[in-house]
N, C-alpha and C positions, 0 to 999 in steps of 0.2 A: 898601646891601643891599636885596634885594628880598623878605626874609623872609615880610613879612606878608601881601606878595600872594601869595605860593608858599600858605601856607594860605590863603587867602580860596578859591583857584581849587581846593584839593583839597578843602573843606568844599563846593561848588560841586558839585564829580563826583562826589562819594558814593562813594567808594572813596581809602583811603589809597594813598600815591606807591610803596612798598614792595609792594603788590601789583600793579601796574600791571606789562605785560610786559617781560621784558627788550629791551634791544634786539636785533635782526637781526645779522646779518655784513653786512647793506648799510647798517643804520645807524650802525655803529660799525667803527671803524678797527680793527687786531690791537694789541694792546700790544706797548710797545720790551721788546725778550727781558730777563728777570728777569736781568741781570748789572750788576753795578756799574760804575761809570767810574773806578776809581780801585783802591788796594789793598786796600782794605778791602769785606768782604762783605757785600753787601744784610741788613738782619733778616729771620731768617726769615718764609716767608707763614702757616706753618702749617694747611695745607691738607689734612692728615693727614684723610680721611674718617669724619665722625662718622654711626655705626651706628644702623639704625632704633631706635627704642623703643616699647613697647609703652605706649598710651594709657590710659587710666583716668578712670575718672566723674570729674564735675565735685562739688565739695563743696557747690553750691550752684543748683539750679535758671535764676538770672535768669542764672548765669555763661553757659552752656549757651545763653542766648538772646544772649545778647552777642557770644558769640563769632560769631555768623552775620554782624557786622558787617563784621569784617575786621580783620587781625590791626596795631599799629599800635608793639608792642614793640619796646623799646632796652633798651643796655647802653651804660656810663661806663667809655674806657679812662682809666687813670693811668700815669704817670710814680709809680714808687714807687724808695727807698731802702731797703737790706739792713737787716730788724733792726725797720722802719717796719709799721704795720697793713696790712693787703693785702687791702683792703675791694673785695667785689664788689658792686656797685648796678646793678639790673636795676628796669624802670618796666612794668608789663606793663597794656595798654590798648585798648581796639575802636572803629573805628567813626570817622570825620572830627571828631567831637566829644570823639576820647581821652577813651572812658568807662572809667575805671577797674577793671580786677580784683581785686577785693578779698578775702581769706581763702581763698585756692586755691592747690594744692598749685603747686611749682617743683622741679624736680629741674636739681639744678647739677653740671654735667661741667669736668672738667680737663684741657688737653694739655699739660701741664707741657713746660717749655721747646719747645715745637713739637715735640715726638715725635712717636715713631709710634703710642702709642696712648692712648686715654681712660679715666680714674679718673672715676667717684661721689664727687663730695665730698657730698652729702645733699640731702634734701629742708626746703624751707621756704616757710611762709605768707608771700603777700602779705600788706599793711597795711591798714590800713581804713578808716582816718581820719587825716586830714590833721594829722602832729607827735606821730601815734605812736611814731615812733621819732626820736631826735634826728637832725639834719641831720648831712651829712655830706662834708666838702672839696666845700662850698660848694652840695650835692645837699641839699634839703628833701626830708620825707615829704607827699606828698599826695594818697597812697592808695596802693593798688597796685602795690606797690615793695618791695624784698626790701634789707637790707643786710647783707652775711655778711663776718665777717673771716675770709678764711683763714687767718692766720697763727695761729688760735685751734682752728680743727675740721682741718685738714689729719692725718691721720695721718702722712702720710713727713715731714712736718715743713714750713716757710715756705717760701714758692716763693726758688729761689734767684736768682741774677743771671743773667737772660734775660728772654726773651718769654715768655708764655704764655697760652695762648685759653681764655676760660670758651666754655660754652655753657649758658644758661637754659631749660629746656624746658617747659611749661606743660604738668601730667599729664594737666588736660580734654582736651588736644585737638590735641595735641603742638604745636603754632606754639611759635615760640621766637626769643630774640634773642640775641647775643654783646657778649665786649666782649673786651678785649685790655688785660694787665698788661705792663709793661716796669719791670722791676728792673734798676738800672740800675749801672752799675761804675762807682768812684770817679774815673773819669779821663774821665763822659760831658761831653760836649756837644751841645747843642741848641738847632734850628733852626726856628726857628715860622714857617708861611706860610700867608694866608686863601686860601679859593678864589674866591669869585666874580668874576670879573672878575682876579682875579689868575692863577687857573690857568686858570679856563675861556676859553672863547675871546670870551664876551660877558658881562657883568656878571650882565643878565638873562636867560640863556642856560636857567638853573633852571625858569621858568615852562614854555619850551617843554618840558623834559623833564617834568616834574609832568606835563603834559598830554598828552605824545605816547608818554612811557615810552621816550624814545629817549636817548643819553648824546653830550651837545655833546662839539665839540672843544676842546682845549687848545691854547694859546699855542704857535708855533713853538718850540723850543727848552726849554718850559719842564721838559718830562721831563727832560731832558738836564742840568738845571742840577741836580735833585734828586736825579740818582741822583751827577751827581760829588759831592753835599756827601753822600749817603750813605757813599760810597763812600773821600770823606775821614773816615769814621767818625763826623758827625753822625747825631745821631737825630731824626727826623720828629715835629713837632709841626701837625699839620693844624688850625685854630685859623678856625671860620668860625659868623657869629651865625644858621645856620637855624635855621629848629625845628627840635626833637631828634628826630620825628618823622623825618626824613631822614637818622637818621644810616644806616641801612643802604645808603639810594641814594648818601651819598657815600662811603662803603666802597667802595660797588661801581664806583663810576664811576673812584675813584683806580684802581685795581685793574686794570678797562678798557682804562685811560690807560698804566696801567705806572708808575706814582710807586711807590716805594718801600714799604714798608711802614712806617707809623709809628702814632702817638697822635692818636684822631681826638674831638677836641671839638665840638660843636654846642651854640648856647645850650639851658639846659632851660627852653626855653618852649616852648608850642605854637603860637607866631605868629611866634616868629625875632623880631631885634632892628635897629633903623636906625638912621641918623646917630648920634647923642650917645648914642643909646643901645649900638648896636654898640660902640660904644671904649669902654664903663663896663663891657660885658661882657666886653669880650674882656683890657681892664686890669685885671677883677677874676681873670679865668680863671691871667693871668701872675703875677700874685699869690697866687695860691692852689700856683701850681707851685712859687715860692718859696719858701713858709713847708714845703710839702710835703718837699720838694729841697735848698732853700738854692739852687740852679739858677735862675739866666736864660739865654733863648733869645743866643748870641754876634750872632745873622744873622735877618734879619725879613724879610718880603714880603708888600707888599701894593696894593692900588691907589686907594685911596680915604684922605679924610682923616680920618676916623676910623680908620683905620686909624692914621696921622698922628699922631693923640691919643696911643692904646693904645702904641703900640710907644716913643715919645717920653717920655711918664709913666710906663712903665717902667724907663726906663732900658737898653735895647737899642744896643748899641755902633755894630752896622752894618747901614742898614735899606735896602730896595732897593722903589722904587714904579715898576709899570708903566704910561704914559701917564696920571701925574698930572700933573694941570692946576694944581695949586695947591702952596704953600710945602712942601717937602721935610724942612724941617730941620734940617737937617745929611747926608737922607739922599740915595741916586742915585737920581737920575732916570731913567730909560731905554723904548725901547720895541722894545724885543727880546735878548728871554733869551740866544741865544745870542753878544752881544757882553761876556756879565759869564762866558762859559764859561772864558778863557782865565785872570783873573784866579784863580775862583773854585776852578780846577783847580791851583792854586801852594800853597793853603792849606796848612797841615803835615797830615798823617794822623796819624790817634792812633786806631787800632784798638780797637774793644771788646774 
């Protein structure tokens, strides 16, 4: 992974990667049309349009100045079970030094199951200091962070078995981040795969986007392979050690790309994770889905050996590595997606 330079180089340009511009139509390819390869239907995108809102003073003057930095906000999707807490974790922060905003207001929106329209679940204070509130599936406080169980403030009652989009909106000065819940039906299975160098089309392909705000290509084939395991009714577990800091540019780049809709993890650090460390995070991350779920990923992807580690000390049945140079195993080898299509297209469906 090249996490830590991806932050060095955005502490460097004084501007978070998240504001940087989108790409062009000449920088970026169209995405493969939102249809599945298989019987089973894509998850929804949930793209239902959320409606201006009206702004409102800051509750604290330095916030006011902070915000001139540049907005650097995330949100934590989960894999949840019917019945299980259905905790929202939103990190709100400015500025290439992720300065935290601390005791300011957050107004939390719901599109329950990807509908067509948006519910107020309330407002709530960021934190202040770092283990104000207890950690949470495996998310520390340390500052400027909100954790809300909806399964406790919802009035129409616990989100039920679907998708469905928060949106975090910050009342100073309206910027905001999202995250995405997947409640998931008792017959799910899932599919974990890193991106760098595994979906993208060069390992360190991240730097030049950080820098140019443009969205690399992907792997021949690699679309292709993820919408048929959607499509055989896997669910997307996107599973990659950046800083969390980027989790909106890898939203958007999957997005771009045309992958699927799924569960998008980023380490929460703000320097991204390497070698030994990558596989400790991303083995803690599958572990956390488990005690979460009772659920491990059936199918894995990645291309590096720590990748190798994580997927292996898990315990993952069937792992798939592209152009690794080094010991697989038990898993395949390969160095193009579209020769594991034919297999991977035989799989059973089992429909959400």
């Amino acid at each position: 992974m090249i996490s830590g330079l991806v932050a060095s180089l955005s502490a460097c340009s004084g501007a978070p990667a998240q504001s940087r511009p989108a790409a062009t139509p000449a920088q970026a390819e169209a995405p493969a049309p939102a249809i599945p390869l298989g019987p089973c239907a894509l998850r929804p995108s949930c793209d239902t349009p959320f409606p201006a809102q009206s702004k409102r003073e800051f509750q604290h003057h330095r916030s006011a100045v902070l915000s001139a930095l540049g907005a650097r906000h995330r949100g934590r999707d989960l894999f949840l079970l019917p019945g299980a807490p259905q905790w929202v974790l939103g990190k709100f922060a400015y500025g290439p030094s992720d300065k935290d905003l601390e005791d300011e207001e957050i107004d939390v929106y719901l599109l329950r199951g990807c509908g067509a329209s948006w519910e107020k679940v309330g407002t709530y204070r960021t934190t202040e200091d770092d283990g104000s509130h207890p950690a949470v599936l495996g998310v520390a406080d340390r500052g400027g962070q909100i954790f809300v169980n909806l399964a406790q403030v919802l009035p129409g009652g616990p989100l039920g078995v679907g998708r469905h989009r928060i949106k975090m909106v910050v009342a100073g000065d309206g910027t905001s981040a999202e995250l995405f819940l997947e409640v998931l039906p008792p017959n799910a299975r899932i599919v974990v795969t890193d991106i760098d160098g595994t979906l993208t089309e060069k390992e360190e392909a991240l730097v030049g986007d950080v820098l140019t705000g443009n969205h690399s290509p992907t792997h021949p084939g690699a679309v292709d392979v993820m919408r048929t395991l959607s499509g055989r009714g896997f669910f997307l577990f996107y599973l990659t050690a950046r800083p969390h800091w980027l989790e909106r540019r890898t939203r958007e780049w999957l997005a771009l790309r045309g992958f699927p809709p799924g569960i998008v993890h980023t380490s929460v650090t703000s320097t991204g994770r390497m070698g030994g460390a990558a596989a400790e995070f991303k083995s803690g991350e599958l572990s956390l889905l488990k005690t979460a779920t009772g659920l491990l990923p059936e199918l894995a992807f990645g291309n590096m050996p720590s990748d190798v580690d994580a997927y292996t000390s898990s315990g993952i049945p069937k792992t798939f590595y592209y152009k690794l140079g080094e010991d697989a195993r038990g898993g395949v080898k390969h160095d193009d997606y579209r020769t594991l299509l034919p297999s991977l297209g035989e799989l059973p469906a089992v429909c959400p």
